[in-house]
PyMOL commands that place a pseudoatom at each C-alpha (Angstrom):
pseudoatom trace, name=CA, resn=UNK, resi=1, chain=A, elem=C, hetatm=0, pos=[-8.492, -23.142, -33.869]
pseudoatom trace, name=CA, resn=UNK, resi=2, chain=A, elem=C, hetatm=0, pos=[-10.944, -25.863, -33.473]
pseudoatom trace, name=CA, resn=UNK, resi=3, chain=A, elem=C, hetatm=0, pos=[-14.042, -23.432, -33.958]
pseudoatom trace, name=CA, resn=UNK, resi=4, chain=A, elem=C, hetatm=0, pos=[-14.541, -19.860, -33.814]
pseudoatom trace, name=CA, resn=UNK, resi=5, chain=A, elem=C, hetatm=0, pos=[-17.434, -16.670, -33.791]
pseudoatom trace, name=CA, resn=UNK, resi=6, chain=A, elem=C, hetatm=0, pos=[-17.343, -13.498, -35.200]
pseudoatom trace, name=CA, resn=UNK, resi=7, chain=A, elem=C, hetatm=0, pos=[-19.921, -11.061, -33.454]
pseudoatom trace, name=CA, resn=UNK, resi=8, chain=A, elem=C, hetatm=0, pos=[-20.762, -7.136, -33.336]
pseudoatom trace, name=CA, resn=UNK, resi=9, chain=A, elem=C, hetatm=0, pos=[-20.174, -5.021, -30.213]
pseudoatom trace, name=CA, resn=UNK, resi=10, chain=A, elem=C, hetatm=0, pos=[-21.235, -1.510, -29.588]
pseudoatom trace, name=CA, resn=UNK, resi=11, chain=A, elem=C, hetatm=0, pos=[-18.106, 0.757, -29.830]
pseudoatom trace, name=CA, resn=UNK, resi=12, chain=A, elem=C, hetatm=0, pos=[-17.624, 4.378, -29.082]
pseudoatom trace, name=CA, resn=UNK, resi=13, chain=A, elem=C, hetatm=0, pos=[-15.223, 5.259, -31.637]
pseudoatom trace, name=CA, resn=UNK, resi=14, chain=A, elem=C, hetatm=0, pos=[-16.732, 3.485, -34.306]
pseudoatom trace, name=CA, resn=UNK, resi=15, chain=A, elem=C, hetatm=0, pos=[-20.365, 2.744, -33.428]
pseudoatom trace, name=CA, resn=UNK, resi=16, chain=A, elem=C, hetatm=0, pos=[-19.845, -1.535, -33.692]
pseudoatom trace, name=CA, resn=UNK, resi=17, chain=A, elem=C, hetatm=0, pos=[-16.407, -3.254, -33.550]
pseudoatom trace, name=CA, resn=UNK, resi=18, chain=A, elem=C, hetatm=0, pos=[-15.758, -6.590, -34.608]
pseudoatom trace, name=CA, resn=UNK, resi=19, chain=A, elem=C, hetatm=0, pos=[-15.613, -9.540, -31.136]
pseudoatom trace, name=CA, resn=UNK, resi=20, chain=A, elem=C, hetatm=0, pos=[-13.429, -13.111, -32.635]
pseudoatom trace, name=CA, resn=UNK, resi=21, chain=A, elem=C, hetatm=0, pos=[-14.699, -15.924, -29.744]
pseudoatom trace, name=CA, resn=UNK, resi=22, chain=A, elem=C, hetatm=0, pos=[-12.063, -18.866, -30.364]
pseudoatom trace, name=CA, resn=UNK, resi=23, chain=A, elem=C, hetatm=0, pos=[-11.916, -22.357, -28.973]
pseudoatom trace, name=CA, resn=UNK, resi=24, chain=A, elem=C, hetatm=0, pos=[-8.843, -23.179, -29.097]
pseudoatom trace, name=CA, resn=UNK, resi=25, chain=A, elem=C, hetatm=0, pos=[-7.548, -26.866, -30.123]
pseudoatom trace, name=CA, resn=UNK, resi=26, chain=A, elem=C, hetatm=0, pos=[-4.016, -25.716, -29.853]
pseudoatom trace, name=CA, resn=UNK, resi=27, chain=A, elem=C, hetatm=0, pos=[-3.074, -24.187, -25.914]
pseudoatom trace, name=CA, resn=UNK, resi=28, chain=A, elem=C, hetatm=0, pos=[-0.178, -22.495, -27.346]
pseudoatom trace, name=CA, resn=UNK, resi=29, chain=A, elem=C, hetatm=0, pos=[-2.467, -20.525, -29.502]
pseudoatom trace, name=CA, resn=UNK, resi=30, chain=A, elem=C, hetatm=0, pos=[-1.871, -16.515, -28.431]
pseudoatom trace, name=CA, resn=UNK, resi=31, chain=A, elem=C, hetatm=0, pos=[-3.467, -13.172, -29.090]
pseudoatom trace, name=CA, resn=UNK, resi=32, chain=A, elem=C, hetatm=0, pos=[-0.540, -12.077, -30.820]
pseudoatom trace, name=CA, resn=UNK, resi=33, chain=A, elem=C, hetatm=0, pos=[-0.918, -14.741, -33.494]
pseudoatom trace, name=CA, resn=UNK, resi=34, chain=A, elem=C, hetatm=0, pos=[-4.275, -14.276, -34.609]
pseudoatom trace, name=CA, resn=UNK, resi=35, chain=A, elem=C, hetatm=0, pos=[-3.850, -10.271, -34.550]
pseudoatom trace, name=CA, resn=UNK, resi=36, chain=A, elem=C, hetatm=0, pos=[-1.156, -11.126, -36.971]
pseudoatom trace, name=CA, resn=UNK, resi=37, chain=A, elem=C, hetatm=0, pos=[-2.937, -13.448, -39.260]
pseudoatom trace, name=CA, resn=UNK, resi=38, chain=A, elem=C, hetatm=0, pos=[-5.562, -11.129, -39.202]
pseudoatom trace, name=CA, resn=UNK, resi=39, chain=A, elem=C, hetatm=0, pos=[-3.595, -7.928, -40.037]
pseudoatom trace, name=CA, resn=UNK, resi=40, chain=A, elem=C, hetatm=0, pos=[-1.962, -9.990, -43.014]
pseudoatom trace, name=CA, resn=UNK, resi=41, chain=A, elem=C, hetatm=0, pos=[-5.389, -11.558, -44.362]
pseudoatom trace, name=CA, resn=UNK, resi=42, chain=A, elem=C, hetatm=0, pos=[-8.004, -9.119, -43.891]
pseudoatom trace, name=CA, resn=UNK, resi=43, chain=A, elem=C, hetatm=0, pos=[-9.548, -5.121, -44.330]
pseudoatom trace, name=CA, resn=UNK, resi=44, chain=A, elem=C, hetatm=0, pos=[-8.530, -2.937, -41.475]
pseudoatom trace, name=CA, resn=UNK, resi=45, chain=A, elem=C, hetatm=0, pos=[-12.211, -2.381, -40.589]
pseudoatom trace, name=CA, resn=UNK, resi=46, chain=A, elem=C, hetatm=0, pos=[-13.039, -6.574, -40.686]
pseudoatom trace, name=CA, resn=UNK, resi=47, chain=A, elem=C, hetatm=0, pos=[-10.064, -6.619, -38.364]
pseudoatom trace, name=CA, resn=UNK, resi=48, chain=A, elem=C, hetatm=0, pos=[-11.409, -7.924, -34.356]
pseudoatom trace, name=CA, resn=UNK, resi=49, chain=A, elem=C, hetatm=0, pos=[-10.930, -5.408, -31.888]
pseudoatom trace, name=CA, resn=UNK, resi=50, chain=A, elem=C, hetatm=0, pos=[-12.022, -8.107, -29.171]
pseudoatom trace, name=CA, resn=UNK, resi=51, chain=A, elem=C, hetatm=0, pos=[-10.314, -11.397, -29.707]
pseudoatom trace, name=CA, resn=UNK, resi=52, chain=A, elem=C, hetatm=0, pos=[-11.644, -13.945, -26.061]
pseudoatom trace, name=CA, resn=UNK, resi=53, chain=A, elem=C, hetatm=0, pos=[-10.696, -17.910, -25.706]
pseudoatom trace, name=CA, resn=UNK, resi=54, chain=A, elem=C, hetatm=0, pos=[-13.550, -19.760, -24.408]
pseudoatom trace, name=CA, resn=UNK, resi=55, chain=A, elem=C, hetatm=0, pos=[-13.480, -23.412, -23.388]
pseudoatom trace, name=CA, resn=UNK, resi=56, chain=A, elem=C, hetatm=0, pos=[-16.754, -24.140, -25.631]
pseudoatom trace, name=CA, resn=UNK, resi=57, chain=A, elem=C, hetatm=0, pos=[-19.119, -21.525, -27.683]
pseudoatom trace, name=CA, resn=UNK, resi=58, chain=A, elem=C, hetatm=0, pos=[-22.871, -21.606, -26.183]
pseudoatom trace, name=CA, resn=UNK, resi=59, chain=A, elem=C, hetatm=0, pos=[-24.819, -23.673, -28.459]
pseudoatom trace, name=CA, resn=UNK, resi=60, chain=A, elem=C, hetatm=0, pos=[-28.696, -24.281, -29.614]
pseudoatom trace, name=CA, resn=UNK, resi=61, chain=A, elem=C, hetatm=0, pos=[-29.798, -28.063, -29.410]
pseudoatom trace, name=CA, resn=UNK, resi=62, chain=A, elem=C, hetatm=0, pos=[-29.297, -28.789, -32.897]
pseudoatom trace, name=CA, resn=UNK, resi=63, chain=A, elem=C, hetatm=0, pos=[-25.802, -27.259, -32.613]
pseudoatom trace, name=CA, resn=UNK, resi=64, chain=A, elem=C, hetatm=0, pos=[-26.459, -23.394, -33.899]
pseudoatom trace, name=CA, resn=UNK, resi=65, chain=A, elem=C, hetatm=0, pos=[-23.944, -21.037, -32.167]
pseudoatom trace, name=CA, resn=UNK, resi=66, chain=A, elem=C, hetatm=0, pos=[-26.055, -18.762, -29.930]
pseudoatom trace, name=CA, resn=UNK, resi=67, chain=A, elem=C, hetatm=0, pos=[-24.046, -15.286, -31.024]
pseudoatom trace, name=CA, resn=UNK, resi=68, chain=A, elem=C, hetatm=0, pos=[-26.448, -13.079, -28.788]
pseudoatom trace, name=CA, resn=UNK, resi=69, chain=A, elem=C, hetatm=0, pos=[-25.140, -14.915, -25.530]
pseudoatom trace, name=CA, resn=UNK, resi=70, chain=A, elem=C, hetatm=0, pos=[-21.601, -13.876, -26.806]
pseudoatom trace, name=CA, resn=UNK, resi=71, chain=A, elem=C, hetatm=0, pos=[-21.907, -10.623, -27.566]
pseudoatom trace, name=CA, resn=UNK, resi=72, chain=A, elem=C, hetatm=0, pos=[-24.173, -9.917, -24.342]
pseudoatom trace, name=CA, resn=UNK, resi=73, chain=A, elem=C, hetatm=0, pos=[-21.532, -11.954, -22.234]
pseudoatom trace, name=CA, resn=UNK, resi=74, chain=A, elem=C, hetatm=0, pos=[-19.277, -9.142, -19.993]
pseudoatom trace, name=CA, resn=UNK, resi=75, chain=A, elem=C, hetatm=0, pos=[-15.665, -8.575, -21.365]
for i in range(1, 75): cmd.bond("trace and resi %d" % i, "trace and resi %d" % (i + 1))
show_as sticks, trace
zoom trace
């Protein structure tokens, strides 16, 4: 991973579900690999139910990642 968000996102079930945004600085990087390392590593509830590659994560001018333009951003 060369950088990566964690935001909320309304959910039925639960009311808010966890969304991992990942840039990815290895290609071969899969789904399946961070749903692992995240199964092994962390809480069921901390766990993302979302997990999205993105070239680049939107960004403020001094470099702040602009979470509200990734959880608004469609699925």
């Amino acid at each position: 991973m060369l950088e990566c968000a964690a935001v909320g996102v309304p959910d039925e079930k639960t009311g808010e579900a966890v969304k991992l945004v990942i840039v990815k600085k290895d290609p071969k990087l899969t789904e399946d690999q961070v749903r692992t390392y995240c199964r092994a590593n962390m809480t069921g509830y901390k766990q993302p139910k979302v997990i999205e590659f993105k070239t680049e994560l939107p960004k403020t001018a001094v470099g702040k990642i602009l979470r509200r333009e990734l959880r608004d951003a469609p699925k």
